[in-house]
N, C-alpha and C positions, 0 to 999 in steps of 0.2 A: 417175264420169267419163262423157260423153257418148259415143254411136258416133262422133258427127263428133270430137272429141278424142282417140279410140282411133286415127283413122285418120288425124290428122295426127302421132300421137306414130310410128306406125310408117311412115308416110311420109317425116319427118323423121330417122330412121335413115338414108335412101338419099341417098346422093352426087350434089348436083347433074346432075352431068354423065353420070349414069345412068339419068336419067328418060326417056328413050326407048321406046318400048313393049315391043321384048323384052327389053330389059335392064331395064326397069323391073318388067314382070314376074318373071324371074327373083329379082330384089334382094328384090322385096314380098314374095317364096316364102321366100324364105331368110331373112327379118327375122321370119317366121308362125312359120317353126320353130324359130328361137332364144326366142323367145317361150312357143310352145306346147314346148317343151323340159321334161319331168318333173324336178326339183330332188332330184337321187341321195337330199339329204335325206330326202325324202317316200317313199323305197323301201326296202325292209326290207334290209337289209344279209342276203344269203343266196351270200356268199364264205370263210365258214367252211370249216375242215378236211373236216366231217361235215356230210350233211344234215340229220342228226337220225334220232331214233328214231321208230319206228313201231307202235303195239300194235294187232291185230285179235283182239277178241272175238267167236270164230265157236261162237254159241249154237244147235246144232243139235239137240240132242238133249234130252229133258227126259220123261225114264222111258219110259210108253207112248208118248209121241208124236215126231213131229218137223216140222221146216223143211225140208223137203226143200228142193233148188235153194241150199241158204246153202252147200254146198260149193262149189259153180262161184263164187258170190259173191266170197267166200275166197279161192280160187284166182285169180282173175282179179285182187281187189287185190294180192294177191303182188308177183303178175306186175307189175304195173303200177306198185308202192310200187317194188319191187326196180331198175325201169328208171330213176327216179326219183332213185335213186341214197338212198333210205331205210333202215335198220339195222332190220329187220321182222322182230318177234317176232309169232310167230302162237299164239294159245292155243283150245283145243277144247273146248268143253262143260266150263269152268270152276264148280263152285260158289260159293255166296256168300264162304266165308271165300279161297277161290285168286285170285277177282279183285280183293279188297281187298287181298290180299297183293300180287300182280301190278303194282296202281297205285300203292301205297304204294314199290314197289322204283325205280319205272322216276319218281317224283316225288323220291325222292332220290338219284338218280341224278345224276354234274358233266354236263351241257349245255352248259359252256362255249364247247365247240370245233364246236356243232351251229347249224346254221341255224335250225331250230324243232322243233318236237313234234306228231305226229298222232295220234289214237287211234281207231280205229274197233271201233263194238258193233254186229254181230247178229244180232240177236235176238225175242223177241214182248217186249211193253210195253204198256204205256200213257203216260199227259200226262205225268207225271214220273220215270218209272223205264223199266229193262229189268231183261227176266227171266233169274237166274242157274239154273243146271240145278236148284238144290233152293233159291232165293228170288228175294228182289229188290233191286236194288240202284237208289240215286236216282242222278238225274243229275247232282244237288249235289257227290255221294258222290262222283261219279265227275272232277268237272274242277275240285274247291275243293283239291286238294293239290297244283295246278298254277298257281295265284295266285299272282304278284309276292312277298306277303308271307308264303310260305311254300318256292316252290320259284326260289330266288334266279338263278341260273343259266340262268333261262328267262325273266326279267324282261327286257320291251325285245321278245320274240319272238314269231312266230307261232305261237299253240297252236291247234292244229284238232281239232274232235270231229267226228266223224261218227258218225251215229246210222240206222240200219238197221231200224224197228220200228215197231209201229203206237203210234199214240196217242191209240188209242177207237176205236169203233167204227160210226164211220158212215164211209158211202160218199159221194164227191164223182157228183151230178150232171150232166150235158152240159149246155153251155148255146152257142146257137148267137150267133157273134162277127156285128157289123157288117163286120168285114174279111175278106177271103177267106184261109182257111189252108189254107198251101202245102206242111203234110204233114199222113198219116193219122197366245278372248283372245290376246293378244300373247305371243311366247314369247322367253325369251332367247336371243339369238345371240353368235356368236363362241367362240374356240377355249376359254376358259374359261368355257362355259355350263354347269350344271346341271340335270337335265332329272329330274322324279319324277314317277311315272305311277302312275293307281290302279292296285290290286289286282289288279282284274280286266280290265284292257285289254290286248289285244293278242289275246284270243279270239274265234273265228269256229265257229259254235254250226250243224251241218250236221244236216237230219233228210230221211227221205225224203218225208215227206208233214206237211201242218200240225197242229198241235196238234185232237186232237178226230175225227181221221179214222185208217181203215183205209189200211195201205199193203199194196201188191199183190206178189206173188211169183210167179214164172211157176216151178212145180214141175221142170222141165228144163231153163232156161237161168239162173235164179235172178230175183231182185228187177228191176223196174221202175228203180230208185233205181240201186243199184248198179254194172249193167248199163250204163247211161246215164253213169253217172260213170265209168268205167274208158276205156267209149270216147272220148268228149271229153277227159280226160286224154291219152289215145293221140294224139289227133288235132292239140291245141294245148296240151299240159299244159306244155311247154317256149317258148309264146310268149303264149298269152293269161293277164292278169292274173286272180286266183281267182276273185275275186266272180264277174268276166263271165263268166268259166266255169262258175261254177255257176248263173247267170243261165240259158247255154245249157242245162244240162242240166236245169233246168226247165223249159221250153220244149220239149227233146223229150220227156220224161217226158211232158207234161200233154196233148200230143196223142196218146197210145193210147190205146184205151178197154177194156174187159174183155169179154175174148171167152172163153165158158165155157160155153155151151147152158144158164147159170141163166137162168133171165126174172127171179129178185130182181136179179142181179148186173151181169149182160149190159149191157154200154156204161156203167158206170161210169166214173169220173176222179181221177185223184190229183194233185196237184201236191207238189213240195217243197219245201221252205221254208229261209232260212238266216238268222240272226241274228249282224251282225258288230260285233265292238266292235275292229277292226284300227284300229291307227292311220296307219297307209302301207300304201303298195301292196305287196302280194303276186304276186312272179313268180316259178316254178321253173323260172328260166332253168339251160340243161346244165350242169353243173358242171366244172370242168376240169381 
């Protein structure tokens, strides 16, 4: 369809006799938004009893060493799942066989009565896995017991993973922007439709930096990643849609740079990356 056919089909909405200029204005506004109006269809139904469940794997410790800063991490999604109105299991310095046990419980677990399912890990890693206190576990391992055709209950729903850990070990570059930056098929309808979804749809796959790169942790206030996702939840986790939100908090993450007195290290960049296979929009609008 043509702009000019666009604009006579919503012209043609207005009542002769309200073609006046402020009422014609008015009308033209009001016909935009019944229009630009989101079809409930297309929105995740999150009017369940429960929001769902929440698992944070806080992999701090691992013999001699540790992550320092993943406590505040921790702590602050608590905080933040809890206000969320999320049922948030937090587990500590789990080995390999406690978080398979862990995923295995909470995948067959009834979700019926839950809006969706979250899981955050972490941890150190690499491209395909994270590090459990005495191994590693994949990321396969970790959200394939959460697929349509095994964890039934959650089919139709939002599963969120978020992923907390590097994945390899190179550093992102500065690279100076051209613009100035202003901080440091047809489906069936009707009431007898039936609807079948792959396996793996309705997942949205969160890391804090791209496949191939080092992600940053500030030792006393915690991770880059993290940090950034807790406050922008805080701040529209109850009105912006997810993606856009994690949109933003790519966007503030990827303007810090690394401040350390290394000259290897010093003004590095991370960005974070997300991979969505959602099929409607994601709001965690208050619950009531």
């Amino acid at each position: 369809m043509s702009e000019n056919s666009n604009v006579n089909t919503l012209t043609s909405d207005i009542p002769l006799h309200l073609h006046s200029p402020r009422l014609g204005f008015l009308c033209v506004f009001s016909v935009l938004c019944r229009y630009l109006h989101l079809d409930p269809a297309e929105e995740y139904k999150m009017n369940h009893k429960r929001r769902g469940l929440a698992l944070i794997f806080n992999q701090e410790n691992f013999g001699s060493t540790s992550r320092a800063g993943s406590r505040n991490d921790r702590d602050k999604l608590l905080m933040r799942l809890t206000e969320m109105k999320f049922d948030v299991k937090v587990y500590d310095n789990m080995n390999e066989e406690e978080v398979y046990k862990s995923i295995s419980e909470a995948a067959e677990a009834d979700h019926s009565d839950a809006d969706c399912f979250l899981l955050v890990f972490l941890s150190h890693g690499d491209k395909d896995h994270v590090d459990t206190y005495d191994g590693q576990i994949s990321i396969e391992d970790i959200t394939s017991p959460f697929k349509g055709d095994k964890c039934r209950t959650l089919v139709g729903k939002p599963k969120i993973f978020i992923f907390q850990a590097c994945r390899g070990d190179k550093n992102d570059d500065p690279a100076t922007a051209c613009d100035a930056v202003d901080s440091v098929v047809e489906e069936p309808t009707g009431d007898g439709a039936r609807y079948t979804l792959p396996a793996g749809a309705d997942f949205i796959m969160c890391y804090s930096v791209a496949e191939g790169y080092f992600s940053n942790r500030n030792i006393a206030s915690g991770s880059w990643y993290i940090q950034a996702l807790c406050e922008l939840f805080e701040k529209y986790g109850d009105s912006l849609e997810f993606t856009e939100l994690l949109t933003l908090v790519n966007r503030k993450v990827s303007v810090r740079s690394v401040q350390c007195g290394d000259s290897q290290k010093d003004g590095k960049k991370q960005v974070p990356y997300f991979a969505s296979m959602l099929t409607k929009k994601l709001y965690f609008r208050p619950k009531k």
